[in-house]
Structures are given as C-alpha cells and as structure tokens.
C-alpha positions in Angstrom: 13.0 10.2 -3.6 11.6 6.8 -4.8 8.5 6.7 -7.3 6.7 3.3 -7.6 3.3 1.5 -8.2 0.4 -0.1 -5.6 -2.0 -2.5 -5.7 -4.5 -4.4 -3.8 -4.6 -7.4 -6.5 -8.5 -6.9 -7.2 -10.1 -9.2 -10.1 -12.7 -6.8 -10.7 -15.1 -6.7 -13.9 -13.9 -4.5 -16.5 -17.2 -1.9 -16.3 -16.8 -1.1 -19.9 -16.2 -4.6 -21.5 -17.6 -6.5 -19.3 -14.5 -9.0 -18.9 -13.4 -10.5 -15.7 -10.1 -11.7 -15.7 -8.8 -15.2 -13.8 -6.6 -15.3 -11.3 -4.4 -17.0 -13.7 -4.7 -13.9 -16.3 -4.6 -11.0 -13.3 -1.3 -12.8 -11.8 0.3 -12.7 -15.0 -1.1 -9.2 -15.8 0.5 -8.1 -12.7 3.5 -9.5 -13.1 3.8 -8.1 -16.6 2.8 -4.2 -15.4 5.4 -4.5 -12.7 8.2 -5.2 -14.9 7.3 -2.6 -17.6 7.4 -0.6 -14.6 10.5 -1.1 -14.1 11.6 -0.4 -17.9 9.6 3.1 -17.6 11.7 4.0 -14.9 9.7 3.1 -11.8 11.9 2.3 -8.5 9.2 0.4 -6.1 6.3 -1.9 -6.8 4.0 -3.1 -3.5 1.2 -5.2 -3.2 -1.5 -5.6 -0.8 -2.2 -9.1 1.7 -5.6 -9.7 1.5 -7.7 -13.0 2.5 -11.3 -12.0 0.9 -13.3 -12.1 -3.3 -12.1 -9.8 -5.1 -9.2 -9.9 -4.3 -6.0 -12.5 -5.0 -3.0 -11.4 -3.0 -3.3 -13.6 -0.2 0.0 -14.8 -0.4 2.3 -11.8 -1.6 5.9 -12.8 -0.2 5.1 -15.8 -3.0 4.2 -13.0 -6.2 7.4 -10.8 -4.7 9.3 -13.2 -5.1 8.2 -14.4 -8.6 8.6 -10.7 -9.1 12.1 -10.5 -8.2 13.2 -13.0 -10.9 11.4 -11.1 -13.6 13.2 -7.9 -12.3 17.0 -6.2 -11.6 16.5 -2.7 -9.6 13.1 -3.0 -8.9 12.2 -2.7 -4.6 9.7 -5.3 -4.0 7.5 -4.2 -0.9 3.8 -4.6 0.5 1.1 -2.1 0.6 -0.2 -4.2 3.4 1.0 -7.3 5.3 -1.3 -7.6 7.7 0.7 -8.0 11.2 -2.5 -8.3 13.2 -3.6 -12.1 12.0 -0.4 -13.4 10.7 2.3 -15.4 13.2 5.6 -12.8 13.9 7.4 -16.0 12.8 5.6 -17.0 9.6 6.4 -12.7 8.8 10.3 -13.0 9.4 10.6 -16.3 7.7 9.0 -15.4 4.6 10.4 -12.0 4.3 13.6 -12.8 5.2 13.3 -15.6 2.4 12.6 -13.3 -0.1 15.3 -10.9 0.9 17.9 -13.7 0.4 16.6 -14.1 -3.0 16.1 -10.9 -3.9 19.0 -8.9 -2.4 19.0 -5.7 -1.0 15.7 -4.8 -3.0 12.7 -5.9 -0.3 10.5 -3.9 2.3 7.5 -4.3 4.0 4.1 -2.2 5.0 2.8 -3.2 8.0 -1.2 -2.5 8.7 -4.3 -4.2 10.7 -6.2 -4.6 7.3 -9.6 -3.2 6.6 -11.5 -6.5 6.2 -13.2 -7.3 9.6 -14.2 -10.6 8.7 -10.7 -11.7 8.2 -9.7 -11.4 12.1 -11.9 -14.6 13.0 -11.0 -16.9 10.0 -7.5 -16.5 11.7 -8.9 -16.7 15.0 -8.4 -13.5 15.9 -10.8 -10.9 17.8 -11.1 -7.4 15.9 -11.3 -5.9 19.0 -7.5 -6.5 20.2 -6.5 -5.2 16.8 -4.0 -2.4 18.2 -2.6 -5.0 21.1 -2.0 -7.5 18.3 -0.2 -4.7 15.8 2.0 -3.9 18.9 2.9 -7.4 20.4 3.7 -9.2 17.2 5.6 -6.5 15.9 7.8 -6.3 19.0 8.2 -10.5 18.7 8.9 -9.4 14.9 11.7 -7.4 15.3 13.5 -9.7 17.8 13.0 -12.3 15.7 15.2 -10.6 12.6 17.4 -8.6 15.2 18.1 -11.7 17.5 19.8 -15.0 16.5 18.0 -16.9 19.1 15.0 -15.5 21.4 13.1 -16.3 24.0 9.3 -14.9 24.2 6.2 -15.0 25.8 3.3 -13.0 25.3 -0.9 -13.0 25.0 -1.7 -13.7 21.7 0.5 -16.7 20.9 2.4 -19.9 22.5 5.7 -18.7 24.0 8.8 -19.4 22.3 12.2 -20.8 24.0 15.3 -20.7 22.3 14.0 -20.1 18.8 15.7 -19.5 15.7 14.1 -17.9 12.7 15.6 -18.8 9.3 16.9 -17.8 7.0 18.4 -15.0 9.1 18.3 -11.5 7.3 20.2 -11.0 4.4 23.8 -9.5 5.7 22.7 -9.4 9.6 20.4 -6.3 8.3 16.2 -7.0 8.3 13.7 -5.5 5.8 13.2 -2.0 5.9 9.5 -1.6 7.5 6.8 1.0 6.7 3.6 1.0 9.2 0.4 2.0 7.3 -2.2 3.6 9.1 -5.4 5.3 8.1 -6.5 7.4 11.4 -4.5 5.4 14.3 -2.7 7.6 16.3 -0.8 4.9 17.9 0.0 3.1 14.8 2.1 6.4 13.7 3.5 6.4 17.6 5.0 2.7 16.8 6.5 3.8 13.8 8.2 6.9 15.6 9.5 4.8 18.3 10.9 2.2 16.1 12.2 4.7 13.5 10.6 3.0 11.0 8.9 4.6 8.1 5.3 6.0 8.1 2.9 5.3 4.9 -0.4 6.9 4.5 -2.2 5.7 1.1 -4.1 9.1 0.3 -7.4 7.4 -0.6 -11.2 8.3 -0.2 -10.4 10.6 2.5 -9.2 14.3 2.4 -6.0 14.9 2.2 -6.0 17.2 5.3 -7.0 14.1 7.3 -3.8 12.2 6.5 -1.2 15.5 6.5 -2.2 15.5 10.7 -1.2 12.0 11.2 2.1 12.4 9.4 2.6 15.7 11.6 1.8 13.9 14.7 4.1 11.1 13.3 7.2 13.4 12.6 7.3 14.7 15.5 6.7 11.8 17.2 9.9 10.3 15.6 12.0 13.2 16.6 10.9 13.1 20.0 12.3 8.7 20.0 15.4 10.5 19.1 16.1 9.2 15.5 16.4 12.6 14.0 14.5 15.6 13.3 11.2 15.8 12.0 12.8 16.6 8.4 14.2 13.1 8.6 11.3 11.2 9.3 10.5 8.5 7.2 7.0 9.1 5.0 5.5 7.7 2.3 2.3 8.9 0.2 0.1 6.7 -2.3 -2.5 7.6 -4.1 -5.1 6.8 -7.2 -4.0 7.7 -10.6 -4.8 7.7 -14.0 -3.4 9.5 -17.0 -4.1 10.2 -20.5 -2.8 12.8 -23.1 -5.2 15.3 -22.2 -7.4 15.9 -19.6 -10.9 15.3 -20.7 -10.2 12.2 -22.2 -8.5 10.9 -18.3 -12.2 12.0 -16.9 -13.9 10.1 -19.5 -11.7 6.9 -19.7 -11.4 6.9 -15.7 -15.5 7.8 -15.1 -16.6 4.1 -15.2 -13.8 2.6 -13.2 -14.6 5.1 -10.5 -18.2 4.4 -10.5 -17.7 0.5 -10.1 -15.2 0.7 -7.2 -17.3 0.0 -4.3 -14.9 2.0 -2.1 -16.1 5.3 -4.1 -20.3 4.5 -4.1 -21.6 8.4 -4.0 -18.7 10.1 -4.7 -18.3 12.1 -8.0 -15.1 11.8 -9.9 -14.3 15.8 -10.0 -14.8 15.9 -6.2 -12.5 13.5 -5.2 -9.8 14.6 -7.5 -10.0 18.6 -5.7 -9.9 16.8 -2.1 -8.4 13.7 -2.1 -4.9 12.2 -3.4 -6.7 11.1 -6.3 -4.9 12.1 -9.6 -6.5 11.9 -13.0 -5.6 14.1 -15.9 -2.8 14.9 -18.2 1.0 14.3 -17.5 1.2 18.1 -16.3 -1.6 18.2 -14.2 -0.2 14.9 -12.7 2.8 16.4 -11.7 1.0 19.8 -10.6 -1.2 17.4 -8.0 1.9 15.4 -7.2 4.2 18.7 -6.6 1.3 20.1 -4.1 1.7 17.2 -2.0 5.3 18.4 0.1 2.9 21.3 1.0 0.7 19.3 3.1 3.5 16.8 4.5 6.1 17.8 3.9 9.3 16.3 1.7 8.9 12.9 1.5 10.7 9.6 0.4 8.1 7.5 -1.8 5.5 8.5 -3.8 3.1 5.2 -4.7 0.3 5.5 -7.6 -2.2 3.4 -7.5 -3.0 2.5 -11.3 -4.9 -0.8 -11.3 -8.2 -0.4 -8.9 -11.3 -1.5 -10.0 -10.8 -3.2 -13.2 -8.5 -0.9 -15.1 -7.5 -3.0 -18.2 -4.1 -4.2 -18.8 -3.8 -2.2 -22.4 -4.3 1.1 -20.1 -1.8 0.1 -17.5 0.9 -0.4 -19.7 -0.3 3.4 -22.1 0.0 5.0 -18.8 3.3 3.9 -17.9 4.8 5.0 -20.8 3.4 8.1 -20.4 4.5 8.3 -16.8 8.1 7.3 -17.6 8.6 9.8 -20.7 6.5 12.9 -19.2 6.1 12.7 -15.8 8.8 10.5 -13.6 11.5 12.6 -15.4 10.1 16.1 -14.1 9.0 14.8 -10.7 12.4 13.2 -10.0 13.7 17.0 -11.1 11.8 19.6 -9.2 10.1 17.6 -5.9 11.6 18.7 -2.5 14.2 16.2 -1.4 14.1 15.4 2.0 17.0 15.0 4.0 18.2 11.2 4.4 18.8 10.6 8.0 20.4 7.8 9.6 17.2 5.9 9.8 16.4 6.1 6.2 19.4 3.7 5.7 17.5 0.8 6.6 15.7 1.0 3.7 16.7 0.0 0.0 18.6 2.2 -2.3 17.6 2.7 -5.7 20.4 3.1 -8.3 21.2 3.2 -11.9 18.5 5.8 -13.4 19.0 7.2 -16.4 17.6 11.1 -16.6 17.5 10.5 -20.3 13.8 10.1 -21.1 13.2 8.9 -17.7 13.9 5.0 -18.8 16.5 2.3 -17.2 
C-alpha cells in the first residue's frame, strides 16, 4: 500500500498571522514539503490543475517535473488533471515528457474539475462535461497506446496520422486514476479501462464515497480485469496532527474556519463523518485503520496537509511526526489488498526502511 500527500496549490492567508505567501514563496514551499516527504518516508506526492485565485497549480506536469529532480523514489502524480478542458494531445505529450524524465515514478488523476467557470475560458460548455471526460480520454489512451492514430470526434479537429512524442517511457503509459466525487459514470470508465479509482474523502460523508467505490469494484470485475478485491482504489483525505489531541483541535480550528469549502461546518463534526483526520499520531492511525471497513483494502492512502493556509513550519512538524509514529504502524497493520494484474500499470514503490519509518 502506498502512503503519500495532496494538494490543491492554494495561496491562502495564514488566519492566524495574517501572511500571504507569493507564488514564488508557496512554489518553493511546496517543493520543499514534498521532498521532506520523501525523507519521512512518504511514497506519493500529487497536486491539483487548477486555472482560478487562490490557487497556483495551473501548470503541474511543469512543478512534477521540478519535483522529480529534487527527488529519488518519490511517485509524482495529480490530484486532478482536468481531462474535460485540456487537448488529449497536450495530456500525453506532457505526461509522457515527464515520465521520460522522471522514470517509472509518474501517474495521473483524471477529473472534470470543480470550477465552472473554467469550462468557457477554454471554450468549453459545462454542460458536455461527462461527453468531454469520455471522448478525450478514449483519444488519450490511443494516443500513448498507438504509435500513429487516426481520429475524429465532436469536441476537437480530427487527427490523421498523428504521432504524439515523446512516446511513453518503455512502450508502457502513465498509470491513470479517474477522480470522481458522485459520477456514476466516471467510476464506470475507470472499471472498463481497468484503471484505478480515487475518491478524495472531503466535506462529504464518508458513506457517500464507500457506494461509489462499491459500484466501482464491481463494475471493474464485471470489464473482466479481476475481481472486485483487485480493483484499483485510492482514498484522500484532510489531516492534521499534533502530539496530543487537544492541541490538533486548537492549532487546526482556524484553518478550518477560513477554508471556504467548510463555511458552517464545525471542526468536531466533520472529523466523526467525514475523512477528515485531526488529532494525535494514534488517533490518526485509528481513523485511517477504519477506512478498509467502508471500502474495502485499498492501494493509496493521500492526506491532505496544506489546505487553507497551513504554514510551512507545521507542514514540515507534522511530517516528522507522521514518518516516526504513524507511516510505520500503518504500513504494519492496514489490510493489503491483493495486487492484480491491472495494478501493474502503476508505479512501484521500493527501498523503505521499517526502521523508524525514514528512507
């Protein structure tokens, strides 16, 4: 099972200092919590496209691959590349760029965004959102798996004997997650593709997600790429950690209150219902370790540890924390789930060290 960080790439105020980084400072920020990441023990770290203030990751393949010559083991991947309003081509170019750089160490979500605005400034209509995920992503996988193809469709100009370059690192494309909030047919074309299926955990119960993943496993044993056990999930979720308990509630109160996403919510009720997870490293793991109940053993566990204007200093506190208490004891006692034929696609993660839970 892989263990790794998300991130939208907000520039959000700091509630409590009142400091608001540049995009300058958050880039390198980022860049320097992804590789201490990677020295805590971390396998994955994926970051969301977006186009719209606050946020700065509108070019990711670009901060991956910065990423990937800061870093050894770590998989570089998205939390969202938005396959709705971005050309199958420019996708499978750029990815496949950054694989040849990067080596067998790169992945990609795949989701339809949850900006509506964006869909016009890339002349797009909102309302073809499910047509568009489904055509470019067929055009998508031809382009890696094809040397040269020949295409026509609605949404864009047809090709003729096209080429996409580089090709994929070793004839084999990026592993691909689809992420999906409440799409039913989102979860159907990752079943029928055998790809893997990422819900993020946030803001909703966690109930709501467990059904899609159902509907999803079965889904992919019915395509025929193994039984449900071997489906391919993934599960984010918020996090924050401190020593003890009460002092994660009061150090995480104010960054809850200013995320926009949470407006009305209370900190204690989101953490009983939702994948949110704040307390100490024990009651981390005791959250993370009730997830396989609701679906099911999994391969990647994300935690979301910079929303809302979490300072750096925090980041880099918790990730020790997470490396020496609670990666260790995770990577021990969660349900493994069986690694299918499908799952191969994917990067492997070697080389870590059960010792303290460090590379």
């Amino acid at each position: 099972m892989q263990f790794g960080l998300f991130s939208v790439g907000d520039i959000s105020t700091d509630p409590v200092t009142g400091t608001t980084l540049t995009a300058a400072e958050r880039l390198q920020a980022m860049a320097r919590v992804a590789t201490h990441a990677e020295e805590a023990g971390f396998d994955v770290y994926a970051l969301g496209e977006h186009h719209n203030p606050p946020f700065l990751s509108s070019s990711t393949a670009t901060i991956l691959a910065y990423l990937a010559a800061r870093t050894s083991r770590l998989v570089l991947s998205t939390s969202t590349t938005l396959i709705t309003t971005n050309d199958p081509v420019t996708i499978a170019e750029n990815f496949a760029t950054l694989q040849n750089l990067a080596g067998d160490r790169v992945d990609l979500m795949l989701g339809r965004g949850n900006t509506p605005a964006v869909y016009p400034w890339f002349g797009k209509d909102i309302e073809a959102s499910i047509a568009l995920a489904v055509e470019n992503y067929e055009l998508l996988r031809r382009l890696w798996d094809e040397d040269t193809v020949s295409w026509s469709g609605r949404f864009r100009t047809p090709l003729v004997g096209f080429t996409a370059t580089p090709r994929p690192l070793h004839g084999k494309p990026p592993g691909v997650w689809h992420g999906s909030v409440s799409t039913p047919q989102i979860a159907e074309q990752a079943a029928r593709y055998g790809d893997g299926f990422f819900v993020n955990n946030l803001f909703m119960p966690v109930g709501h997600f467990a059904r899609t993943v159902a509907f999803y496993r079965q889904r992919f044993a019915w395509h025929g790429h193994g039984s449900e056990a071997e489906a391919i999930v993934g599960v984010g979720g918020g996090a924050y950690v401190h020593r003890n308990s009460q002092d994660a509630y009061r150090g995480y109160e104010p960054y809850f209150r200013a995320n926009r996403a949470n407006r009305g919510a209370r900190l204690d009720d989101a953490v009983r219902t939702t994948g949110l997870t704040v307390g100490s490293p024990q009651q981390v793991i005791d959250k993370i370790m009730s997830f396989p109940a609701q679906f099911g053993p999994y391969h990647r566990q994300l935690f979301g540890l910079d929303f809302g204007g979490v300072p750096e200093s925090s980041l880099h506190e918790q990730l020790d924390l997470f490396g020496s208490e609670v990666l260790p004891v995770l990577r021990r006692e969660m349900p493994q789930p069986p690694e299918g034929t499908a799952w191969a696609a994917f990067p492997a993660v070697t080389g870590f060290q059960e010792a303290g839970g460090v590379r």
